[in-house]
Backbone as CSV, one residue per row, in Angstrom:
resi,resn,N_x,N_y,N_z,CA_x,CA_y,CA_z,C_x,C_y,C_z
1,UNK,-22.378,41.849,-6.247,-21.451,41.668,-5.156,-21.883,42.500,-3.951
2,UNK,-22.327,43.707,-4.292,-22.960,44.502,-3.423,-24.040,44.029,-2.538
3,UNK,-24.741,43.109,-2.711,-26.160,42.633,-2.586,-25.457,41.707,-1.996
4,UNK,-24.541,40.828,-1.554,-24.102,39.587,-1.323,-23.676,40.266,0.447
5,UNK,-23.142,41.409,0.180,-22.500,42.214,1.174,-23.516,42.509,2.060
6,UNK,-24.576,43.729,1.575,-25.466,43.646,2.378,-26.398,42.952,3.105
7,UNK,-26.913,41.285,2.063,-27.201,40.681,2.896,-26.567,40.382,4.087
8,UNK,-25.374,39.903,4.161,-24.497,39.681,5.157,-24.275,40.452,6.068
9,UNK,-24.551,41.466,5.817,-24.395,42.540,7.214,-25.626,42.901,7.717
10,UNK,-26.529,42.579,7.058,-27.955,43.000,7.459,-28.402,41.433,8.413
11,UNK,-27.793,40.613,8.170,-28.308,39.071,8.484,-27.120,38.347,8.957
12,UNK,-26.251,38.515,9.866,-25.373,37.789,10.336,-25.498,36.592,10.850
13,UNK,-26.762,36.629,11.266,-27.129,35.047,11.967,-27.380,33.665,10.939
14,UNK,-27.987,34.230,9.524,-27.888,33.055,8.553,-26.484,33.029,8.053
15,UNK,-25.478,34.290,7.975,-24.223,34.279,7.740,-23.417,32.922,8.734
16,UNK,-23.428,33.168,10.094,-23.086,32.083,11.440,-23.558,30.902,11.027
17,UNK,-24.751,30.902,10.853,-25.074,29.825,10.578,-24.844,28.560,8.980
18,UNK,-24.690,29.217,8.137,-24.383,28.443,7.075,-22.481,28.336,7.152
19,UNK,-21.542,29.148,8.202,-20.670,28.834,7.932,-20.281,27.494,9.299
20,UNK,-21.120,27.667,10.586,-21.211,26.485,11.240,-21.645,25.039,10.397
21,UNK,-22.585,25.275,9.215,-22.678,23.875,8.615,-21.379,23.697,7.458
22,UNK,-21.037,24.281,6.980,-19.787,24.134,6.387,-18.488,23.715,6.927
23,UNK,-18.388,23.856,8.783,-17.854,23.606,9.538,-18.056,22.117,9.744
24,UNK,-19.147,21.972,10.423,-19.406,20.571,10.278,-19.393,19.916,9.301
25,UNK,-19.938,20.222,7.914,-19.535,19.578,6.763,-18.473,18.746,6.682
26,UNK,-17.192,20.000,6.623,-15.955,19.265,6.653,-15.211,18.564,7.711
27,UNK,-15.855,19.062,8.897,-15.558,17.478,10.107,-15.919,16.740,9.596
28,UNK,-17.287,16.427,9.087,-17.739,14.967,8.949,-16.545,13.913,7.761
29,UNK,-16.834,15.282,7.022,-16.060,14.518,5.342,-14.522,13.756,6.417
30,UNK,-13.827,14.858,6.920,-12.075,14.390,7.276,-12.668,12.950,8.098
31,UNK,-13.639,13.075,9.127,-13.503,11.330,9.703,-13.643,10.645,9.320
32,UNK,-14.391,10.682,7.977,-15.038,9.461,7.109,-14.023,9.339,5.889
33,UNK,-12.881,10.069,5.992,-12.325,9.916,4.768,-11.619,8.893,4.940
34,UNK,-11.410,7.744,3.453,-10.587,6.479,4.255,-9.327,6.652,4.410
35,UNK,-8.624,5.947,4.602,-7.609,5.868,5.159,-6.403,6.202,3.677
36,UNK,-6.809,5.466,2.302,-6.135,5.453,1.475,-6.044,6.827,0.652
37,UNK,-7.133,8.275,0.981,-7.077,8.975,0.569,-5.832,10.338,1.319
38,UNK,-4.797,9.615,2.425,-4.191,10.430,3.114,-2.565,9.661,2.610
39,UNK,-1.963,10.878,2.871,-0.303,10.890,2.128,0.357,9.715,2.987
40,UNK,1.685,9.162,2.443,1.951,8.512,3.079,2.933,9.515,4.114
41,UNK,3.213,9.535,5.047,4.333,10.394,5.899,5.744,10.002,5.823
42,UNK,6.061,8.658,5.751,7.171,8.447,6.145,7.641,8.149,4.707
43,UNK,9.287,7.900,4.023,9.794,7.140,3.471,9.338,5.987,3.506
44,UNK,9.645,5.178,2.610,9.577,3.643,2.589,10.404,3.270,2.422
45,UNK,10.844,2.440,3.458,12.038,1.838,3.657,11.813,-0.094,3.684
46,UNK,12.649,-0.593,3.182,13.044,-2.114,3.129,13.971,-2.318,3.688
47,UNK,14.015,-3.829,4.779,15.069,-4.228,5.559,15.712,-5.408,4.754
48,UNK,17.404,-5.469,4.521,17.973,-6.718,4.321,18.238,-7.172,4.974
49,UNK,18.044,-8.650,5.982,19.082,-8.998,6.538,19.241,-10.269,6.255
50,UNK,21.128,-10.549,6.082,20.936,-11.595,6.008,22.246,-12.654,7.025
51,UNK,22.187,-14.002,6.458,22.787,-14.398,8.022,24.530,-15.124,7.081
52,UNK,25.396,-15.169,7.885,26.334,-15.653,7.236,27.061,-16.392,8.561
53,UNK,26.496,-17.543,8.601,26.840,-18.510,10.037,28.673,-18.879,10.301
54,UNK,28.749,-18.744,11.293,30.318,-18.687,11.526,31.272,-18.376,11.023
55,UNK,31.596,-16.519,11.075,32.079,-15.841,10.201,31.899,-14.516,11.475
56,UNK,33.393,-13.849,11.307,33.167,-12.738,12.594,32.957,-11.583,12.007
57,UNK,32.700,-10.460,12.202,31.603,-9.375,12.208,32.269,-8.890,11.072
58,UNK,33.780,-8.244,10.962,34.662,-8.073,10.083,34.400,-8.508,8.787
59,UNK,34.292,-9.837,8.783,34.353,-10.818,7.633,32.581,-10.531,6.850
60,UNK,32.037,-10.967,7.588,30.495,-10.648,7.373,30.379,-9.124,6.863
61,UNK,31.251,-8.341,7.365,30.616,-6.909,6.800,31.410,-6.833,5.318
62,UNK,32.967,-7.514,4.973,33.221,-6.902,3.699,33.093,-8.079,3.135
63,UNK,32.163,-9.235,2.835,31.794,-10.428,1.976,30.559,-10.141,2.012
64,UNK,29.848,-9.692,3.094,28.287,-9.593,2.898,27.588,-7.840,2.530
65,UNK,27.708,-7.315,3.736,27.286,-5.885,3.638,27.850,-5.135,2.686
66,UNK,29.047,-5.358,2.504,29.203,-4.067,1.312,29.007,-4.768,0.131
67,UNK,29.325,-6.043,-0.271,28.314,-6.272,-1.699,27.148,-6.164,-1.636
68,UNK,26.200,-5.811,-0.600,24.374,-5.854,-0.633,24.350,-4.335,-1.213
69,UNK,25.416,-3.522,0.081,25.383,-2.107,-0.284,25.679,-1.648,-1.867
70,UNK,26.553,-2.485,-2.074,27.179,-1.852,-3.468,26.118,-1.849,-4.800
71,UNK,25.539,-3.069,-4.478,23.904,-3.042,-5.429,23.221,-2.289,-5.228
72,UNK,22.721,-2.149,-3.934,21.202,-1.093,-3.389,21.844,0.013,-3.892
73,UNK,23.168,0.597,-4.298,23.700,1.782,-4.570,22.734,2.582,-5.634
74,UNK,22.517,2.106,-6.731,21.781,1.626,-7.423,20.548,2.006,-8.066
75,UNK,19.539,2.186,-6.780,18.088,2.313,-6.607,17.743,3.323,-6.799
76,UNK,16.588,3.944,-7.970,15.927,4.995,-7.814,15.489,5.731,-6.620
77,UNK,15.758,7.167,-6.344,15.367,7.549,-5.657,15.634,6.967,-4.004
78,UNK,17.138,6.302,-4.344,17.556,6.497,-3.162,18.180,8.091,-1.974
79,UNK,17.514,7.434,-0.982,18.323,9.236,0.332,19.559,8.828,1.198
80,UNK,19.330,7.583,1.618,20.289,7.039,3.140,20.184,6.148,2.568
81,UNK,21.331,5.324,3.053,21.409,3.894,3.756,22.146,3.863,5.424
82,UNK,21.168,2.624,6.260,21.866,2.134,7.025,21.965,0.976,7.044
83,UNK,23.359,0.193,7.495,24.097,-0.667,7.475,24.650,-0.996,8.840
84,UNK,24.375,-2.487,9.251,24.962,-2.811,10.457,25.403,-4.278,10.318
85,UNK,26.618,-4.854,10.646,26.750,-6.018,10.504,27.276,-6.099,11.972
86,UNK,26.288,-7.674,13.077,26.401,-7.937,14.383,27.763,-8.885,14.531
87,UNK,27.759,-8.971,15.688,28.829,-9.842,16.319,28.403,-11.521,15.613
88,UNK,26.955,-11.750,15.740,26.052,-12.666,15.681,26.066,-13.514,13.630
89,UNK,26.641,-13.246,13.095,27.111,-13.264,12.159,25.580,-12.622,11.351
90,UNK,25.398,-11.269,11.272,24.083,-10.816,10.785,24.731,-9.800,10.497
91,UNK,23.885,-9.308,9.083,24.179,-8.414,8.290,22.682,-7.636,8.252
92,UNK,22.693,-6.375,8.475,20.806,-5.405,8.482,21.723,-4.717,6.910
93,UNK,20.645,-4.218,6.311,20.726,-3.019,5.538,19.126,-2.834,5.156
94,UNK,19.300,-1.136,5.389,17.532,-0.413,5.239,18.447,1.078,4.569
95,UNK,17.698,0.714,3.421,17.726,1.821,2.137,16.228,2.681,2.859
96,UNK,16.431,3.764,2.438,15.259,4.648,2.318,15.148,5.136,0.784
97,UNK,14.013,5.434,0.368,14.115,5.791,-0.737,12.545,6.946,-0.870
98,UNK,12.601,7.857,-1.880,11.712,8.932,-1.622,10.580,8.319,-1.919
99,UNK,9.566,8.846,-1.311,7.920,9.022,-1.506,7.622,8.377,-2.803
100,UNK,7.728,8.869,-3.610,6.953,8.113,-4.940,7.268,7.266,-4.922
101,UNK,8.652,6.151,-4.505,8.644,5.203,-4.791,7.925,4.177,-4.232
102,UNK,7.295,3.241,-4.458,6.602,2.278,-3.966,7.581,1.132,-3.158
103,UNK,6.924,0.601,-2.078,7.462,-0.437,-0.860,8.313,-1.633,-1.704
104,UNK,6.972,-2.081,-2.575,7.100,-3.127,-3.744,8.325,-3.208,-4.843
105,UNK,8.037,-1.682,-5.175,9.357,-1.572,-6.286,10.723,-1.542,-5.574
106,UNK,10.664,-1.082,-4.280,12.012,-0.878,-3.868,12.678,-2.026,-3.150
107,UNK,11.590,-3.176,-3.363,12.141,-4.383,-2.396,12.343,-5.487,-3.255
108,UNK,12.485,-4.870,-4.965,12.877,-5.718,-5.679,14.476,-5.924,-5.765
């Protein structure tokens, strides 16, 4: 360990220098890394919407939205829900659900 030391203090410039290529090393590796080897950031979230034609917002939210809600209740690794039922006779609902869960599984 001693010997590791003194080189290094006796030779700072191959010291600079092998830690500038280690520097670059790992620039190179992070740009080239693909895309699938980085976390996902966000939740994954799925949108419901669905349409319930001539029917006012009221009606649409406790025949439509809260039975969608009352299922999605449900879901592994659920965090939130939001819920909006329009004037337009449209019903949204977007569950979030944590990280591990997959887009796929949660949009079953």
């Amino acid at each position: 360990m001693l010997r590791v030391l003194a080189f290094s203090l006796h030779r700072p410039i191959v010291l600079l220098t092998l830690a500038a290529a280690f520097a670059v090393a790992g620039a190179f590796a992070f740009w080239h890394l693909p895309i699938e080897a980085f976390p996902e950031l966000a939740d994954p979230q799925v949108q419901v919407i669905t349409l319930f034609p001539g029917h006012a917002a009221e009606e649409v939210e406790r025949q439509v939205t809260l039975p969608v809600e009352h299922e999605m209740n449900g879901l592994p690794g659920l965090t939130r829900m939001h819920s909006s039922p329009s004037s337009d006779s449209r019903s949204s609902c977007s569950p979030s659900t944590m990280a591990p869960t997959s887009t796929s599984r949660a949009s079953r």
